[in-house]
N, C-alpha and C positions, 0 to 999 in steps of 0.2 A: 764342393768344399765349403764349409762353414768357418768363418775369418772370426778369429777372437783378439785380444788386443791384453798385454800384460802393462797394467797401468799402474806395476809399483815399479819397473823397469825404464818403460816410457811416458811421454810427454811431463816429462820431470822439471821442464822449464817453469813448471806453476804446482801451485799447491795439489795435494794428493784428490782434495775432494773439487777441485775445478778442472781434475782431467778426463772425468765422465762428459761434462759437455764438449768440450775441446774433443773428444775422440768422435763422441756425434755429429759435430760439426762439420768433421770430416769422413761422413757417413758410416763410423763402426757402430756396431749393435749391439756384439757381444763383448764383454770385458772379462779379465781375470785377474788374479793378484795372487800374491804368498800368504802371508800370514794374518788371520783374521781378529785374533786379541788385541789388538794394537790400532784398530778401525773403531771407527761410532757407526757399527751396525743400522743405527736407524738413521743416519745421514745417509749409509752406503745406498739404502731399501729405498730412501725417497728419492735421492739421486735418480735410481734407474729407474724407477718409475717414470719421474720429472723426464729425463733421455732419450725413454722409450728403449732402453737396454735390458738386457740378462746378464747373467755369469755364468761360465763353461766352465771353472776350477777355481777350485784353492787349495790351499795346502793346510791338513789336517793340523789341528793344532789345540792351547786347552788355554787358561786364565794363570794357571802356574804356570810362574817364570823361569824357574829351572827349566822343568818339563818341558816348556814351549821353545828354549832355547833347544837342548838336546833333539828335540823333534826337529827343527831346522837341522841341523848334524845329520840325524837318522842314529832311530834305535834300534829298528828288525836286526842288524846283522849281531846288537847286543843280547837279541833274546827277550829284549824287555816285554813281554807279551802285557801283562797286565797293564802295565804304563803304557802301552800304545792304545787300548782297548780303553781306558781310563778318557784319551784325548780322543778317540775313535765317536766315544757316548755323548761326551761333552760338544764334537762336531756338530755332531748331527744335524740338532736344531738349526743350527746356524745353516747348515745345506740345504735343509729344507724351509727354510724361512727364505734365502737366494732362491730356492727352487735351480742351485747348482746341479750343473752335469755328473760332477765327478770329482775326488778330493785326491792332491798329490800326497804320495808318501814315499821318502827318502829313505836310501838303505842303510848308510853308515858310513864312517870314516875309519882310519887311522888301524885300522885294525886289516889281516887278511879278510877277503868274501867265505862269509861261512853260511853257506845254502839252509841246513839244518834248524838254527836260527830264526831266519828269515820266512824259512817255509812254515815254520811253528807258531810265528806272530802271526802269518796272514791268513792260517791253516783255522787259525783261533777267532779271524776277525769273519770267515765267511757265514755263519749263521746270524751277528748281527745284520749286514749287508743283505743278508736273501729277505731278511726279517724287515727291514727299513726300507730294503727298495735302492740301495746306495752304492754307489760306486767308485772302486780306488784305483787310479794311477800310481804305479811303481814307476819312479827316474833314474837310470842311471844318471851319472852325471863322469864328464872327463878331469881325471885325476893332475890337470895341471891348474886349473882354475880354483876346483876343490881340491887341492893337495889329500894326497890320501885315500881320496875316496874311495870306497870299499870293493865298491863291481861298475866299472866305466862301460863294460861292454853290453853289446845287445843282445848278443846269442844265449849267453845264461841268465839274463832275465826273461828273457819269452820261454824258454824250457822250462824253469818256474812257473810261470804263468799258465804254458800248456798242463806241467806237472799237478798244480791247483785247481786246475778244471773247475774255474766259475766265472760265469757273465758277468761279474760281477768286480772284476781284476783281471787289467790290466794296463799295457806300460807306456809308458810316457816316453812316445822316439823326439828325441831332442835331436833335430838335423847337426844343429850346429855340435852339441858336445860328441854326438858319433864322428864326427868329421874332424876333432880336434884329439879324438882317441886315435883317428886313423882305421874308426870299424864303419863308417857308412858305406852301406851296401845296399844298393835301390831292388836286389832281387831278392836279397833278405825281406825287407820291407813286403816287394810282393808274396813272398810265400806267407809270409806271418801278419799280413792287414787285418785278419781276423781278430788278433790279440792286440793290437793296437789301438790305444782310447784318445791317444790325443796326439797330434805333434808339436814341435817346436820348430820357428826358423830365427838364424841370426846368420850372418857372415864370418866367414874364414881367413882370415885371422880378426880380432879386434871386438867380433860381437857387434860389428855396426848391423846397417841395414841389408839384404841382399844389391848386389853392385858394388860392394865395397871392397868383397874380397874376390876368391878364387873357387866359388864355391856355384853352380848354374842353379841357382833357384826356377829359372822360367822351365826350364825345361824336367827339374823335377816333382816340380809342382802340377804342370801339368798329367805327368806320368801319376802323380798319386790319386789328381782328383778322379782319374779315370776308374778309380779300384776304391775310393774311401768316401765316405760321407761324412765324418764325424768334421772335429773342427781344428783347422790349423789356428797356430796360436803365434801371434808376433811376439818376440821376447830378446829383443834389442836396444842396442844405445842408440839412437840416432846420432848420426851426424851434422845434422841441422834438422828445421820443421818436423816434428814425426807427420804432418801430414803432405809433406813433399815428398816423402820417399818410399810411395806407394805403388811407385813407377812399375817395379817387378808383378806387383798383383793383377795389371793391366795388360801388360806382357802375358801374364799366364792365363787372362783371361777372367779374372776375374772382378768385375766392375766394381766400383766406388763410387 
């Protein structure tokens, strides 16, 4: 298991660009974040340099502000193929300049899940992606947090995923928002590791750290790293120090 650390979520007690050494300090390596328009680039690149860090994700995004807002929302379930492909090109650079793992991309809001859609924008994105060498994570996310949200669950985004048949896509299991939908299912996960690019952990209920809630991280953590190599990704609020509440990862075995 490869440990990544969402530093627009946490260690928020200090400014955005002093929480790359704050998280090495407390022996993270890999970092991630959301939205990349809204960073000084070349602060983020000397940063981890300076750290000794990488970056495992972020989330696709462009220089237009509309665009980049609606991209936070999610456009696939609109169809918008062009406008995604638009922020897809515009990425890039920037993933390759990180020497990123892989770019999150969101399905939609406010509207019913229309597969059709969804499958047509990312149907459209796999020839740049085989061509770049690039790689997308699709998120469900749980429709109480994002009110609305389009497809909360994990079964029809991995059938998608299978249905698109590319190395090159797939989904972003979020522990915490399956378990807030009420779809976490640890045998699902094993049948479908293969489509799986990345995960997420946070606590049930509140989004704290694991411990917080009702939720056994040690013990599913353990069960994943036995089947996954890619990188779990912390993506919670702490409740005090984020580097006190690393207690779980040591439990699972995994040193700090």
């Amino acid at each position: 298991m490869n440990l990544s650390v969402c530093i627009d979520l946490m260690y928020t007690y200090c400014d955005f660009y002093e929480r790359f050494a704050e998280a090495a300090a407390d022996g993270i390596k890999t970092v991630e974040f959301w939205k990349w328009s809204n960073k000084d680039l070349d602060r983020v690149c000397a940063l981890l340099q300076e750290n000794g860090q990488q970056v495992s994700i972020f989330n696709i995004d462009c220089q237009d502000e509309q665009l980049s807002y609606d991209l936070s929302r999610g456009i696939l379930n609109d169809g918008r193929a062009d406008e995604f492909l638009r922020a897809l090109i515009e990425s890039i650079p920037v993933y390759k300049r990180l020497n990123a793992k892989a770019m999150i991309v969101l399905i939609g809001e406010h509207k019913p899940y229309n597969e059709e859609n969804v499958y047509k924008c990312l149907e459209a994105a796999k020839p740049i992606l085989e061509k770049e060498n690039v790689n997308l994570i699709v998120e469900p996310l749980n429709a109480t947090d994002r009110v609305g949200y389009s497809m909360p669950y994990a079964a029809p985004v991995l059938a998608l995923i299978q249905k698109l048949n590319s190395p090159h896509i797939r989904m972003l299991y979020d522990i915490y928002h399956q378990n807030m939908t009420g779809d976490f299912d640890l045998e699902e996960v094993r049948k479908n590791i293969g489509l799986i690019g990345h995960f997420h952990v946070a606590d049930v209920p509140g989004r704290h750290e694991p411990g917080t809630g009702n939720v056994d991280y040690v013990s599913i953590l353990k069960q994943i790293d036995a089947i996954y190599d890619g990188f779990v990704g912390l993506e919670y609020r702490a409740t005090k120090k984020d580097g006190e509440t690393y207690g779980f990862l040591k439990e699972a075995g995994y040193g700090l």
